[in-house]
DRENZA-210003 format. One record per residue: z, y, x of N, C-alpha, C in turn; residue number from 1. Coordinates in steps of 0.1 Angstrom, whole numbers, plus 5000, padded with zeros to 4 digits. Layout:
N
NODE  nzz  nyy  nxx cazz cayy caxx  czz  cyy  cxx   n
NODE    Z    Y    X    Z    Y    X    Z    Y    X NUM
...
***
This chain:
288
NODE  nzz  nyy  nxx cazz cayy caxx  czz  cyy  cxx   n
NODE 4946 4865 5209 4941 4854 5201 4943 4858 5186   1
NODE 4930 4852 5179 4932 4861 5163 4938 4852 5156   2
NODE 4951 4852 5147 4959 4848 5139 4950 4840 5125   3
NODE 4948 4828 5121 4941 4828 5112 4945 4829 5098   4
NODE 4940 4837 5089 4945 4840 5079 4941 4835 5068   5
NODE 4946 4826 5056 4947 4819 5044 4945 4824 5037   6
NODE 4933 4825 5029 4931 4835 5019 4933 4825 5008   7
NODE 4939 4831 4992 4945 4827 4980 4937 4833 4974   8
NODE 4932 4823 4962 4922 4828 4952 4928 4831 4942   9
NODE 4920 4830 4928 4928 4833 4917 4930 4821 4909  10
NODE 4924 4807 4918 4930 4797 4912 4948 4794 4910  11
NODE 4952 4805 4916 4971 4801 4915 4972 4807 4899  12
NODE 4962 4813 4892 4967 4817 4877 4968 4807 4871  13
NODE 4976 4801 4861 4976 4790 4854 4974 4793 4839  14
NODE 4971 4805 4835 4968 4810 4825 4960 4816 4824  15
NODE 4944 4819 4812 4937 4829 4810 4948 4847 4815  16
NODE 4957 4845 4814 4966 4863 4817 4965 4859 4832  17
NODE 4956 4867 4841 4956 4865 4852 4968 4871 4862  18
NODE 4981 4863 4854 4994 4870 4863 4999 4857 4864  19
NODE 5010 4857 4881 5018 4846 4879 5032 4850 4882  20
NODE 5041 4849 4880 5050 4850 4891 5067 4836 4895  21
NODE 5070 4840 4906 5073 4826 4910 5085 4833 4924  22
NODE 5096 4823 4923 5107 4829 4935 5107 4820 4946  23
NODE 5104 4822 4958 5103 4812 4971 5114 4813 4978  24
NODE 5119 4807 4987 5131 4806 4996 5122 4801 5009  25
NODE 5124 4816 5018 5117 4813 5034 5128 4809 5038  26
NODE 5123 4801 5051 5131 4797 5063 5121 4797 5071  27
NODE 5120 4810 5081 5118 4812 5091 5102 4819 5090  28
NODE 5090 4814 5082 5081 4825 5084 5074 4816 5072  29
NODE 5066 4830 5064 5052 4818 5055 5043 4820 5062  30
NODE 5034 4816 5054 5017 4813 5061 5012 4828 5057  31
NODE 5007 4832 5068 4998 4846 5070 4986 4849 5063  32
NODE 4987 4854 5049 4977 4849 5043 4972 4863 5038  33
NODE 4961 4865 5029 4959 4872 5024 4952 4867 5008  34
NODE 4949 4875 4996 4951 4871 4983 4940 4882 4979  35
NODE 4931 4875 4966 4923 4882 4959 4928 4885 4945  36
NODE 4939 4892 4947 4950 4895 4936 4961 4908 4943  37
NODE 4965 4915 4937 4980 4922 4937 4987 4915 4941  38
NODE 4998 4914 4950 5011 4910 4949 5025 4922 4950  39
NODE 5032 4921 4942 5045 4930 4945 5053 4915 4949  40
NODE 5064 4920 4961 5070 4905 4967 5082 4920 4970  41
NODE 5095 4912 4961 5113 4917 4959 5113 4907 4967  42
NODE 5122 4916 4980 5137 4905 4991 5145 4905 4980  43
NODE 5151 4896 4977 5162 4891 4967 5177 4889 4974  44
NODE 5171 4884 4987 5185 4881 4998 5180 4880 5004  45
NODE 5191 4880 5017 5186 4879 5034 5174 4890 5038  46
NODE 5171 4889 5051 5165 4899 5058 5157 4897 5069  47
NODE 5148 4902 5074 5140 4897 5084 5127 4911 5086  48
NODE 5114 4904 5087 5108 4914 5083 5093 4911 5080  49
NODE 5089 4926 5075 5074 4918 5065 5062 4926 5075  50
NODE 5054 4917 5080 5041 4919 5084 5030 4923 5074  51
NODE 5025 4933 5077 5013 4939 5063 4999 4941 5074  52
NODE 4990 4936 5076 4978 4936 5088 4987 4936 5097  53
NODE 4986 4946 5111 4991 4946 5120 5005 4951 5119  54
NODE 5013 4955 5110 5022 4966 5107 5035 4960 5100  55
NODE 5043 4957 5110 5054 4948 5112 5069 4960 5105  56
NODE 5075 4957 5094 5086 4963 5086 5097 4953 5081  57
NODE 5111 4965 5091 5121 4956 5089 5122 4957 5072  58
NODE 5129 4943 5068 5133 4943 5059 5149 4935 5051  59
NODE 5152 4938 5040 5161 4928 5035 5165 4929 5021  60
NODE 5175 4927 5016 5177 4925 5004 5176 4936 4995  61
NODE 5164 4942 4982 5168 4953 4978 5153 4959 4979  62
NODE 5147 4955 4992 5133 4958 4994 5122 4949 4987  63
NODE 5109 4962 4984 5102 4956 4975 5086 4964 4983  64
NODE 5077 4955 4983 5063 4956 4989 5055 4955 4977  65
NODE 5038 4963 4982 5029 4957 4973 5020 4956 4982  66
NODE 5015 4942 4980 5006 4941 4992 4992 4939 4984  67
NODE 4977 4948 4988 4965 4948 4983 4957 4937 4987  68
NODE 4944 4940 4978 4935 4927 4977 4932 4929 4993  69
NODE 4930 4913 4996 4924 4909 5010 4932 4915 5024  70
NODE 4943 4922 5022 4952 4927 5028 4957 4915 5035  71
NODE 4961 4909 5052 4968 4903 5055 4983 4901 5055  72
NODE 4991 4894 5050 5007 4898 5053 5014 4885 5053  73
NODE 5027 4886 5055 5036 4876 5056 5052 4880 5063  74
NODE 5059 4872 5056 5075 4878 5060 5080 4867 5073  75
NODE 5089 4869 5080 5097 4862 5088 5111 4865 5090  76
NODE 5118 4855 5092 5132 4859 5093 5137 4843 5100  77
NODE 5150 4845 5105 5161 4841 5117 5165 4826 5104  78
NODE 5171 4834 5096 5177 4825 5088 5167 4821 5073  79
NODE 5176 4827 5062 5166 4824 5052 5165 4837 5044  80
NODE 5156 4843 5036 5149 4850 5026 5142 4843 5018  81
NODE 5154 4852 5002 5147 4849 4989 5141 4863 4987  82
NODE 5122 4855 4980 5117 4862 4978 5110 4863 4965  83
NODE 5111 4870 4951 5106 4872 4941 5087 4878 4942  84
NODE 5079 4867 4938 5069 4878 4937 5061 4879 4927  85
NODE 5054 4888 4923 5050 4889 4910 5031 4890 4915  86
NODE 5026 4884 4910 5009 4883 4915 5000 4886 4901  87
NODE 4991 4898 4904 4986 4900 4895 4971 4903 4899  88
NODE 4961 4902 4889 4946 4912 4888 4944 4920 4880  89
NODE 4943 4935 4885 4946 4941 4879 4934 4945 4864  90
NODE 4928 4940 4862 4923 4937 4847 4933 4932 4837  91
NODE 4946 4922 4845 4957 4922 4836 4967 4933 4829  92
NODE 4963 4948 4837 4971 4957 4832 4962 4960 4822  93
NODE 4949 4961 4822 4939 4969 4812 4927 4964 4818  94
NODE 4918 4960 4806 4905 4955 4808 4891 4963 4818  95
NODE 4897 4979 4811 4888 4986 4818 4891 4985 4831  96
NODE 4894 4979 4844 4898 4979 4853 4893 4962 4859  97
NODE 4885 4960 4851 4876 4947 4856 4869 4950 4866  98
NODE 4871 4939 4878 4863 4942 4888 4868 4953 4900  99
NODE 4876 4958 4898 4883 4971 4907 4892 4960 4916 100
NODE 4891 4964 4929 4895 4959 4937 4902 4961 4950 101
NODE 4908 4979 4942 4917 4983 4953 4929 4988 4944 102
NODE 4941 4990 4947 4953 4989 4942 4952 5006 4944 103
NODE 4950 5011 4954 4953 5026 4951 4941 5033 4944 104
NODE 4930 5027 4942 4921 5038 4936 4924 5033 4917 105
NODE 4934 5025 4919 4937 5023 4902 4951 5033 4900 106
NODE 4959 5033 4908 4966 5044 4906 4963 5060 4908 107
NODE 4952 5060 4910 4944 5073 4910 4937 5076 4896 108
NODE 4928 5063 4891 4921 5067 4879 4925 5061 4866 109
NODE 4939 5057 4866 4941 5050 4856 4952 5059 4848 110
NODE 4956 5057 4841 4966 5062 4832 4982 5065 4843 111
NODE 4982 5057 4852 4993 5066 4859 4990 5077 4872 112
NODE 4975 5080 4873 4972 5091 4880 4975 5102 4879 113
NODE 4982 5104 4869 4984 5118 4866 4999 5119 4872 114
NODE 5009 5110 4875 5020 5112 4884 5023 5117 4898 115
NODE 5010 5109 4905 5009 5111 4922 4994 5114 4922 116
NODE 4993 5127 4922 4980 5130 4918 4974 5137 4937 117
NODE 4983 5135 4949 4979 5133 4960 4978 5128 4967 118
NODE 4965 5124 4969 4956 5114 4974 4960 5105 4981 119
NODE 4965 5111 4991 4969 5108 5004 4982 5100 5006 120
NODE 4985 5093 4998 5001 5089 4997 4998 5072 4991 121
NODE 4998 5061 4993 4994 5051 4989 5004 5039 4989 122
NODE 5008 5035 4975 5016 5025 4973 5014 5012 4978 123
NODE 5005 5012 4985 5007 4997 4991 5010 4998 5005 124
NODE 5011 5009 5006 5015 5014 5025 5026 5013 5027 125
NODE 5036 5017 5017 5049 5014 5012 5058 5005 5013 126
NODE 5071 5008 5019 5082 4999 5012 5092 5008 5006 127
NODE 5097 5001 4995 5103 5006 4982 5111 4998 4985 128
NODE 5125 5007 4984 5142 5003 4977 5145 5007 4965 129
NODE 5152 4996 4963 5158 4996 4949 5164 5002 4944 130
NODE 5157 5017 4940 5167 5025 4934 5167 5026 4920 131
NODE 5152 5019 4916 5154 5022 4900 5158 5007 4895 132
NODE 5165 5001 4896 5170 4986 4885 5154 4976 4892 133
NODE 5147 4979 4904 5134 4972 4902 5138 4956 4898 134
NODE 5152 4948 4906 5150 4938 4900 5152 4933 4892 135
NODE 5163 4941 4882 5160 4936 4869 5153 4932 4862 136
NODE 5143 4944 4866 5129 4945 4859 5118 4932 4860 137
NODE 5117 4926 4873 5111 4917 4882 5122 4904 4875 138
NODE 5136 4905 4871 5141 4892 4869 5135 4890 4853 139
NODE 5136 4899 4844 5129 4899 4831 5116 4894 4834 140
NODE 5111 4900 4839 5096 4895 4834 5095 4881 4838 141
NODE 5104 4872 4852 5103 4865 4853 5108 4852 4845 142
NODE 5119 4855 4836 5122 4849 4827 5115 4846 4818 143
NODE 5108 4859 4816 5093 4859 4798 5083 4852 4807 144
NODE 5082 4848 4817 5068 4838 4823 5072 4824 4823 145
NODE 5084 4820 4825 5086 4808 4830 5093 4801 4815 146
NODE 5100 4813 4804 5104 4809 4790 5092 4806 4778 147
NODE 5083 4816 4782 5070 4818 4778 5070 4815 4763 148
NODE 5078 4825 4757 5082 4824 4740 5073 4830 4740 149
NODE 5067 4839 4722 5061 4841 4720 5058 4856 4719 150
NODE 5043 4865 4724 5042 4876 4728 5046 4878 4743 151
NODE 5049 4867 4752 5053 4873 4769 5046 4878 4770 152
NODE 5035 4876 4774 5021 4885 4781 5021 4897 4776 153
NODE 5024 4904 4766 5022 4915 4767 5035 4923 4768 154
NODE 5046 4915 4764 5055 4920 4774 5056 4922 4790 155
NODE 5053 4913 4793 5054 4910 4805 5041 4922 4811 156
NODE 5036 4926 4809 5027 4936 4810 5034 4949 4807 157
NODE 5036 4953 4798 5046 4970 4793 5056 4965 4804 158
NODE 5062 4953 4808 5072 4954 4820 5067 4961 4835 159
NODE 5057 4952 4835 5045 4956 4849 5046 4971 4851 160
NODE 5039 4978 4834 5035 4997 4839 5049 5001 4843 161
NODE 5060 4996 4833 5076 4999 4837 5075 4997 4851 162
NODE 5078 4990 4859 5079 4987 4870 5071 4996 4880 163
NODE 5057 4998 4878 5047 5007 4885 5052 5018 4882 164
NODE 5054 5023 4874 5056 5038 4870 5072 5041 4880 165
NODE 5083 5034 4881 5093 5033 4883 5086 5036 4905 166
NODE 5078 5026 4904 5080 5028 4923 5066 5042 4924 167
NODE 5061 5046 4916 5050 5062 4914 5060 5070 4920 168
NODE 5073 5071 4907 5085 5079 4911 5086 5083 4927 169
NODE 5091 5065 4925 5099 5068 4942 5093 5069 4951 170
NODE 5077 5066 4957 5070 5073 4961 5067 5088 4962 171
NODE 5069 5095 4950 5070 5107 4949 5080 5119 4955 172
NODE 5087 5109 4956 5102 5114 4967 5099 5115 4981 173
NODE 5089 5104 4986 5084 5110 4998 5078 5122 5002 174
NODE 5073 5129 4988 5062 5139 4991 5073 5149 4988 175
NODE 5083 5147 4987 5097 5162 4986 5091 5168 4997 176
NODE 5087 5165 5008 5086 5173 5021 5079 5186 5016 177
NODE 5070 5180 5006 5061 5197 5003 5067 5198 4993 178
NODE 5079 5198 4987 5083 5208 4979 5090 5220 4989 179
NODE 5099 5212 4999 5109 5219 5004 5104 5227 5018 180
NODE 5091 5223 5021 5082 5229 5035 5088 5245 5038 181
NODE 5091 5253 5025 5095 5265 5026 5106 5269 5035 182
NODE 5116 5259 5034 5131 5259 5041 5130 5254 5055 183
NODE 5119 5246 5060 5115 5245 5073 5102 5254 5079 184
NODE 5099 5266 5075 5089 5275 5077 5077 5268 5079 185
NODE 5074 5255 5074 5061 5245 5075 5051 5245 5062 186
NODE 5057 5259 5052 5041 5255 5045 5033 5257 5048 187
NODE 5020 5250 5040 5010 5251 5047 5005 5239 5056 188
NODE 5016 5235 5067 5006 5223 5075 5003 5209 5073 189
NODE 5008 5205 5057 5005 5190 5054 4984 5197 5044 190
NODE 4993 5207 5040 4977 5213 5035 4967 5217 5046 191
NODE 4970 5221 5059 4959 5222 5070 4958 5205 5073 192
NODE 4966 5197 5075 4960 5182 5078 4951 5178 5071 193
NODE 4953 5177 5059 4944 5169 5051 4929 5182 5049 194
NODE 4926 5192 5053 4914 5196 5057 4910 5191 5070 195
NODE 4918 5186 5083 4913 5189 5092 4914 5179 5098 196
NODE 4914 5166 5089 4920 5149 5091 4911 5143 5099 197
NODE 4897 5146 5101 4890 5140 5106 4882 5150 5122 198
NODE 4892 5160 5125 4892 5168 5136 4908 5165 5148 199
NODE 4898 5168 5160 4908 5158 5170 4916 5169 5172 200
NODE 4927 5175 5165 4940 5182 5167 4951 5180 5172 201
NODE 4958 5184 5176 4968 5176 5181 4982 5179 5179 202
NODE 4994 5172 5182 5003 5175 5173 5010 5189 5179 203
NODE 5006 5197 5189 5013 5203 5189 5009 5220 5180 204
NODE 4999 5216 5179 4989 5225 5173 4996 5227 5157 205
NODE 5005 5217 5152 5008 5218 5137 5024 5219 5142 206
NODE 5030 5214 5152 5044 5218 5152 5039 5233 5153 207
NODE 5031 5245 5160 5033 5255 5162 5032 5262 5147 208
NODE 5025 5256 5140 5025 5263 5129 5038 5262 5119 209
NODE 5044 5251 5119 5056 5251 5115 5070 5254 5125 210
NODE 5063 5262 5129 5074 5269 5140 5085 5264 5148 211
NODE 5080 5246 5149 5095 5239 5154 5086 5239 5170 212
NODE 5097 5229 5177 5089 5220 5186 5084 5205 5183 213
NODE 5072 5202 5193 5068 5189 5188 5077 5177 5184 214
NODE 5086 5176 5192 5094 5165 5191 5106 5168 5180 215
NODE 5110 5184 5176 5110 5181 5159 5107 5180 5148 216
NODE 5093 5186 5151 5083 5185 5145 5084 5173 5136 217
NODE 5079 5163 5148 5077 5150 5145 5087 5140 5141 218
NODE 5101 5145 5142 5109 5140 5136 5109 5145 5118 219
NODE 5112 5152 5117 5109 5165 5100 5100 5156 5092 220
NODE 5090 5151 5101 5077 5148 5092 5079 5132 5091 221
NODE 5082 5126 5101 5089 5112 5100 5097 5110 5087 222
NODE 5107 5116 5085 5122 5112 5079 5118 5118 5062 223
NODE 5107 5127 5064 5103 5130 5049 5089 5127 5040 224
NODE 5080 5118 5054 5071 5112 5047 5071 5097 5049 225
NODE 5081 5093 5059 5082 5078 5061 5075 5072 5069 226
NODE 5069 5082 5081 5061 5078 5089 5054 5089 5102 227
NODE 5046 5086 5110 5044 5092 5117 5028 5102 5114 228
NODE 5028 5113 5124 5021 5124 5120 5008 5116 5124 229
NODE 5008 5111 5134 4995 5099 5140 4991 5090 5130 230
NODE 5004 5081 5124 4999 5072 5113 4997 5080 5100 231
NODE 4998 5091 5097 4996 5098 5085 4977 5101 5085 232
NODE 4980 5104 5096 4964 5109 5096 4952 5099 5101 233
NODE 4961 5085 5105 4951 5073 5102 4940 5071 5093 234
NODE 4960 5073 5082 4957 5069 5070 4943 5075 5059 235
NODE 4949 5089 5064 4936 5100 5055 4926 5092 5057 236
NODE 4917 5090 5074 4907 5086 5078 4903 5074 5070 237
NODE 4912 5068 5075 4907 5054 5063 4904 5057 5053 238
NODE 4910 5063 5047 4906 5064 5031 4898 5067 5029 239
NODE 4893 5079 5039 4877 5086 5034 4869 5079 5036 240
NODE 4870 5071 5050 4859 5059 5052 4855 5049 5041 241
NODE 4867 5044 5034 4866 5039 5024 4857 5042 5011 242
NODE 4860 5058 5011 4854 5060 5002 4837 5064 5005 243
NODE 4832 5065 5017 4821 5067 5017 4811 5055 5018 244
NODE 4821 5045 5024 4816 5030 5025 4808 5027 5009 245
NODE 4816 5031 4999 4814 5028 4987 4808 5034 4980 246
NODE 4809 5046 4983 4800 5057 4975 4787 5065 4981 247
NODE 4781 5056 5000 4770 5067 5002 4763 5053 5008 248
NODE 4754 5056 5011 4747 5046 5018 4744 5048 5032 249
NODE 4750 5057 5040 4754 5059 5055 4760 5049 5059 250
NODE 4755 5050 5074 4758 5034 5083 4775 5035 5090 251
NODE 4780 5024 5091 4789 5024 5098 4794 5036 5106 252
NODE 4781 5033 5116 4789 5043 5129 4790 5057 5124 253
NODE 4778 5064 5115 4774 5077 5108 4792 5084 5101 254
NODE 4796 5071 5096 4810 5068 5089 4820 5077 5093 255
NODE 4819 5067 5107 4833 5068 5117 4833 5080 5123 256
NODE 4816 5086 5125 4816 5100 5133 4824 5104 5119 257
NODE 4821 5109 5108 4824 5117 5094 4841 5119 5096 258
NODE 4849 5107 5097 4861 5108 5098 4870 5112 5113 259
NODE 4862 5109 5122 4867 5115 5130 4871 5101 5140 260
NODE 4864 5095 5142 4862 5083 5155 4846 5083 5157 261
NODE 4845 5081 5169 4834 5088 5182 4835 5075 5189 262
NODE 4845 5065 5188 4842 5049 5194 4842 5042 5180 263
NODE 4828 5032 5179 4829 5024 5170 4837 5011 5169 264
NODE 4843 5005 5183 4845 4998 5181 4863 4998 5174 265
NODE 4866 5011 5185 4881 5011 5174 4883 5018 5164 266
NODE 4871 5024 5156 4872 5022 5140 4871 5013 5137 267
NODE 4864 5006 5141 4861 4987 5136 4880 4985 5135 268
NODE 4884 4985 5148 4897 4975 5151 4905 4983 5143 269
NODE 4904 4998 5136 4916 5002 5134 4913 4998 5115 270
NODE 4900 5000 5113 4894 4996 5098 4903 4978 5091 271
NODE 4901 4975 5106 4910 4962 5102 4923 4964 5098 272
NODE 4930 4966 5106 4945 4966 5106 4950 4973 5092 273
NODE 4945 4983 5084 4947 4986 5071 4936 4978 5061 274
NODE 4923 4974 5060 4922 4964 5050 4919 4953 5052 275
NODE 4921 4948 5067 4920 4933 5069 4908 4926 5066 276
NODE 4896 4933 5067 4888 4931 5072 4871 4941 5075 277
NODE 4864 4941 5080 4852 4951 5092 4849 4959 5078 278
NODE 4849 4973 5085 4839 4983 5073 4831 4977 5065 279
NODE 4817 4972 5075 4806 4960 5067 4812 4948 5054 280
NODE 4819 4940 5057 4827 4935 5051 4836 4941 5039 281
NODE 4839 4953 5038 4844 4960 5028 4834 4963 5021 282
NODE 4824 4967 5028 4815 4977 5019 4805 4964 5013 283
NODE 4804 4953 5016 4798 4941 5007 4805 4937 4996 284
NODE 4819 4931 4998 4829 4927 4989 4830 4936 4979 285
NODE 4835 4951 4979 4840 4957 4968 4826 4963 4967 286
NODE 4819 4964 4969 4805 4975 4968 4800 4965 4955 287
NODE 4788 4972 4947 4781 4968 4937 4775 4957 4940 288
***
């Protein structure tokens, strides 16, 4: 049965600065929604866990998401969770960025691309702890929105890139695995995936090259990219699909062969589950 999902416009801005932000106290689950805006959403207390499309993460106090445009999500928990969130479009970071409507291709072409300058690593896929002060950062700004003395907005902005630049970092910490590949005799095979992302390989084919077995393999690559070798190489896929949806005028299925699915319909179902809704539907929405 399909879950129905509440989409949020950009009527919640109450200001020409198309940012808002605002602290909620769950008891027990919100509404499954999705937003035509940025959200970063701080656990402030308590614990439970956050739904992102299909992709269910424990969570609790200290954890910080960013969930993308049109992206489905929602938290649940036993007891209660406070949650800080900060909602933005991202035209509010910088004008040239009107109309952009994906959260990772602005961290590619924007002034903080030059940090995580591999592709393949996406902050909204992400959950982030708090290792750099984030809620400080999240409690300031929230103070300069709701005090709203004079100059917030553009504070509250220089807070924002603070804040972004701060989880770039920690993101970047996941990709230690290729600094250190040398000490597990694995260089080399995050660089053969991402050539061969859209070829049906299989895992044992890349544990041989990094000389483990599969099942350490697959742990190695878990614990140092924060995920699995299967869901890594989803991810590639999507992306490329994404980006051809947008950039070629090839059909769907033409797509899916490109990336490496040969059934249309579970590219369809898997196209969902990361942007929450059909290739077609992407390539209308964000397309020209």
């Amino acid at each position: 049965m399909t879950q129905t999902v509440e989409i949020l416009d950009e009527s919640i801005f109450t200001s020409n600065a198309k940012i808002f932000l605002n602290q909620v106290e769950i008891n027990g689950a919100t509404t499954y929604h999705a937003h035509n805006f940025i959200e970063i959403a701080y656990v402030v207390s308590g614990e439970g866990f956050h739904r992102l499309g299909e992709k269910q993460t424990e969570c609790r106090a200290g954890d910080c998401f960013v969930i993308n445009y049109r992206v489905p999500h929602g938290f649940v928990c036993q007891g209660t969770m406070v949650v800080c969130n900060c909602v933005f479009s991202l035209e509010f970071i910088d004008f040239t960025l009107l109309g952009c409507k994906d959260f990772n291709k602005m961290t590619r072409n924007f002034m903080l691309g030059n940090i995580l300058p591999l592709s393949g690593l996406h902050l909204s896929d992400l959950k982030f702890e708090d290792k750099m002060n984030t809620l400080h950062i999240i409690v300031d700004m929230y103070r300069e929105f709701t005090e709203r003395r004079t100059g917030y907005i553009e504070l509250i902005r220089a807070m924002l890139i603070v804040l972004l630049i701060e989880m770039l970092r920690q993101a970047e910490g996941k990709l230690e695995f290729t600094k250190n590949i040398q000490n597990n005799e694995m260089e080399g095979v995050l660089s053969y995936m991402y050539k061969t992302f859209n070829q049906p390989i299989h895992l044992e084919e890349f544990s041989m090259m990094a000389f483990l077995s599969p099942a350490h393999f697959s742990r190695q690559f878990k614990h140092h990219m924060g995920e699995t070798v299967t869901a890594f190489r989803q991810r590639l896929r999507i992306g490329e699909a994404r980006r051809q949806l947008l950039g070629s005028m090839k059909s769907v299925s033409e797509i899916a062969e490109n990336v490496g699915y040969h059934d249309l319909k579970y590219f369809t179902k898997l196209f969902m589950e990361y942007e929450g809704c059909t290739p077609t539907q992407y390539r209308k929405k964000d397309g020209p």
